[in-house]
C-alpha positions as CSV (number, residue, x, y, z in Angstrom):
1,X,2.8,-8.3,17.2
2,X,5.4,-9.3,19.6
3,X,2.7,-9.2,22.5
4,X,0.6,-11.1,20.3
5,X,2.9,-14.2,19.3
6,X,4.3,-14.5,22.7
7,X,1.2,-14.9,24.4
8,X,0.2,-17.4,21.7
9,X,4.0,-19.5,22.3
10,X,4.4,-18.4,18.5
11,X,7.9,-17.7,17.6
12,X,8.5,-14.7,15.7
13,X,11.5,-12.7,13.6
14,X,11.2,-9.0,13.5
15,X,12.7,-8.5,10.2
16,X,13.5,-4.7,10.8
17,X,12.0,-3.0,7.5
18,X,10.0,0.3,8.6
19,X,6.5,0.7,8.1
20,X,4.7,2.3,5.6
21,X,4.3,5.4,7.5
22,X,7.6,5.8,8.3
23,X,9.8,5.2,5.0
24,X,11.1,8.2,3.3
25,X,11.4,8.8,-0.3
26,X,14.6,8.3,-2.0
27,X,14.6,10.5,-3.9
28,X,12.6,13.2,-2.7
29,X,11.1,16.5,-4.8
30,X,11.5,19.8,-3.8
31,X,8.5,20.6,-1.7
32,X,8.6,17.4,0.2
33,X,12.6,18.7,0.9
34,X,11.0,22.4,2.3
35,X,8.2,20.9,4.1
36,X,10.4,18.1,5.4
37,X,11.9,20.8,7.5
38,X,9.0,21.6,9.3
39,X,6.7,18.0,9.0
40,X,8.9,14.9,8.8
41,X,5.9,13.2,6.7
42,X,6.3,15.4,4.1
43,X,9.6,13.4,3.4
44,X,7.8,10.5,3.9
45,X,6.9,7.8,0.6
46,X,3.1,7.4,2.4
47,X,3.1,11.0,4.7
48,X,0.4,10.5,7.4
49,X,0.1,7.0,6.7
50,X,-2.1,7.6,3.5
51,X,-1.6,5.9,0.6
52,X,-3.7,5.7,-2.4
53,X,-3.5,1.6,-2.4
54,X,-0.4,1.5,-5.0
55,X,3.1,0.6,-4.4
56,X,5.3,3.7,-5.0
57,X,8.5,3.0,-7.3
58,X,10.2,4.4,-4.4
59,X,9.6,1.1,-2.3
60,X,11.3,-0.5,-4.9
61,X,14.6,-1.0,-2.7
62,X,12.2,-1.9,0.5
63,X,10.7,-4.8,-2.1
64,X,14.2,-6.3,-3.4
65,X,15.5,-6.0,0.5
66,X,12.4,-7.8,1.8
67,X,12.5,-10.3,-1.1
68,X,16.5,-11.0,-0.1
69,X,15.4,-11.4,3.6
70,X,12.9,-13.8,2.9
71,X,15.0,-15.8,0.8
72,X,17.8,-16.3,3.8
73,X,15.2,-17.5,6.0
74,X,12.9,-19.7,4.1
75,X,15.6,-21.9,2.2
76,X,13.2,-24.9,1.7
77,X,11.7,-24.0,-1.7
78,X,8.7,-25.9,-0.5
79,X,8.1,-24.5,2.6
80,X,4.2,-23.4,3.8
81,X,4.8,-19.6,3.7
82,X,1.5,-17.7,5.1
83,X,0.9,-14.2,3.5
84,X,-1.5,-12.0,3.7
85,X,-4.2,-11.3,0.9
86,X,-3.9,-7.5,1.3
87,X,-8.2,-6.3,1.7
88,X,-8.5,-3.0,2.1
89,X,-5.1,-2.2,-0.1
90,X,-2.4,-1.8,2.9
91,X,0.8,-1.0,1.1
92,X,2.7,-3.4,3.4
93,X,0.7,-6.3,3.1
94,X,0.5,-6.1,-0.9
95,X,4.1,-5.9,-0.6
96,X,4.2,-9.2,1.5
97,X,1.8,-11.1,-0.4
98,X,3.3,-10.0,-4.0
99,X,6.7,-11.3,-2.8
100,X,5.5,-14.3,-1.4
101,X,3.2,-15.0,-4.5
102,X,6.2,-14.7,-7.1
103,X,8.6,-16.2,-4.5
104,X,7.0,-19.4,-2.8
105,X,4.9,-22.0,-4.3
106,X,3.0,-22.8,-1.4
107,X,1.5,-19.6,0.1
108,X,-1.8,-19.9,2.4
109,X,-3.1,-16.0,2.4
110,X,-5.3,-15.0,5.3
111,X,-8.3,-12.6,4.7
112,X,-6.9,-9.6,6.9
113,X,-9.7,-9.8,9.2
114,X,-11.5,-6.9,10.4
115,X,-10.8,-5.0,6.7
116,X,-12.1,-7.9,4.8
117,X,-15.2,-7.1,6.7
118,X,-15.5,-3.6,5.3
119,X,-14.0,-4.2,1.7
120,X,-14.5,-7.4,0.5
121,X,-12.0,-10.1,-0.5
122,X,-9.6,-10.0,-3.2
123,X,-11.6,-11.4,-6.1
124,X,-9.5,-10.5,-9.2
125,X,-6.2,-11.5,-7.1
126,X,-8.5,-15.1,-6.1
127,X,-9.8,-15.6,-9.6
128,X,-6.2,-14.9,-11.3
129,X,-4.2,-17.1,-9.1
130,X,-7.1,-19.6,-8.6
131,X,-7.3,-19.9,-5.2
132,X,-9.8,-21.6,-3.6
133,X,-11.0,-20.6,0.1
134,X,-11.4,-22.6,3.3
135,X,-12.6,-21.7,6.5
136,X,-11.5,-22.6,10.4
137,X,-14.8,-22.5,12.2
138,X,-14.5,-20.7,15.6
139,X,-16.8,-22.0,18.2
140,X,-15.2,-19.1,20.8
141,X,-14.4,-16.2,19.7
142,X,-13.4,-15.1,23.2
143,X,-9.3,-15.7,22.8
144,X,-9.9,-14.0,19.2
145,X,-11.6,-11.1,20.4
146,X,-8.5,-10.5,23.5
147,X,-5.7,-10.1,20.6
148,X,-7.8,-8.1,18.4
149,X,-7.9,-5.6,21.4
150,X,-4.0,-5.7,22.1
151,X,-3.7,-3.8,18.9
152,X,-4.5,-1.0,20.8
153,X,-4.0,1.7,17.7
154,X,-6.2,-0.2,14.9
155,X,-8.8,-1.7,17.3
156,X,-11.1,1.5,18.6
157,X,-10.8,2.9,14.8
158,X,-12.1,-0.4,13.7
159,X,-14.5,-1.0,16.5
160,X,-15.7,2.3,17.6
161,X,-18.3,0.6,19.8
162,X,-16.2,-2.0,21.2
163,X,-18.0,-4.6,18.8
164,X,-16.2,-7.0,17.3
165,X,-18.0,-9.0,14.7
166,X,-18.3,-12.9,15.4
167,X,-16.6,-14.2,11.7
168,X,-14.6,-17.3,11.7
169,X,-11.0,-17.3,9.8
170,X,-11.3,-17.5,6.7
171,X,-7.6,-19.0,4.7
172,X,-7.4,-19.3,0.7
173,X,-4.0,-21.5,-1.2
174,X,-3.6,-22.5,-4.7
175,X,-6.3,-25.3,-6.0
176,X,-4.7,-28.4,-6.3
């Protein structure tokens, strides 16, 4: 992200909470304790990075820490907070956008381009908080495409043939 936002004169905060892959249970059973020995994952809330699309109780602590974060650095209770809309079920970004959803009242969520390619939007998350969509059109998609491809790890498992898909951005925020 860092490469990203600097090359876009973004700035950015790191806020320092581990990714899904990485976080450890709490409290963790017996086997994950043997096999921990041998395989870190196995001590792991998500081991190998696979989830099942749920939040684990276990990232309860991660959710109240992230939650406190937040509110020391957006103080303006009206602030534009964007968030993402969590396609494709990515523990961290559900995390993020349930936060920001019970936390901010104005949230614009982005679609999590490329996996709201391959699984769709959100529609019982759209439909419950009535959100309505808009769309940025991109008449390039040439600058798009180049930070897509810094993400070195998540582009070729996305885009085994290189291919990104022309799609403009597409942005949804609470009707008003």
């Amino acid at each position: 992200d860092a490469e990203i936002f600097t090359s876009l004169g973004v700035s950015y905060m790191h806020m320092g909470f581990q990714d899904l892959s990485f976080r450890e249970k709490t409290s963790p059973d017996l086997i994950s304790k043997l096999f921990g020995k041998y395989l870190g994952e196995a001590k792991c809330i998500y081991p190998l990075g696979f989830y099942n699309k749920q939040i684990s109780k276990s990232d309860y602590i991660v959710l109240q820490a992230i939650q406190k974060k937040l509110h020391q650095i957006i103080r303006d209770k009206h602030a534009i907070v964007f968030a993402p809309l969590a396609v494709g079920g990515h523990v961290d970004h559900q995390i993020t956008r349930n936060i920001c959803q019970k936390n901010f009242p104005n949230i614009i969520y982005w679609t999590d381009f490329p996996y709201s390619v391959k699984n769709g939007q959100q529609d019982a998350f759209i439909k419950k908080h009535q959100l309505r969509k808009f769309t940025h059109n991109i008449s390039d998609h040439t600058i798009k495409h180049s930070l897509i491809k810094i993400y070195k790890t998540q582009y070729l498992p996305m885009f085994p043939d290189g291919s990104i898909p022309k799609m403009n951005e597409e942005y949804y925020c609470a009707k008003s």
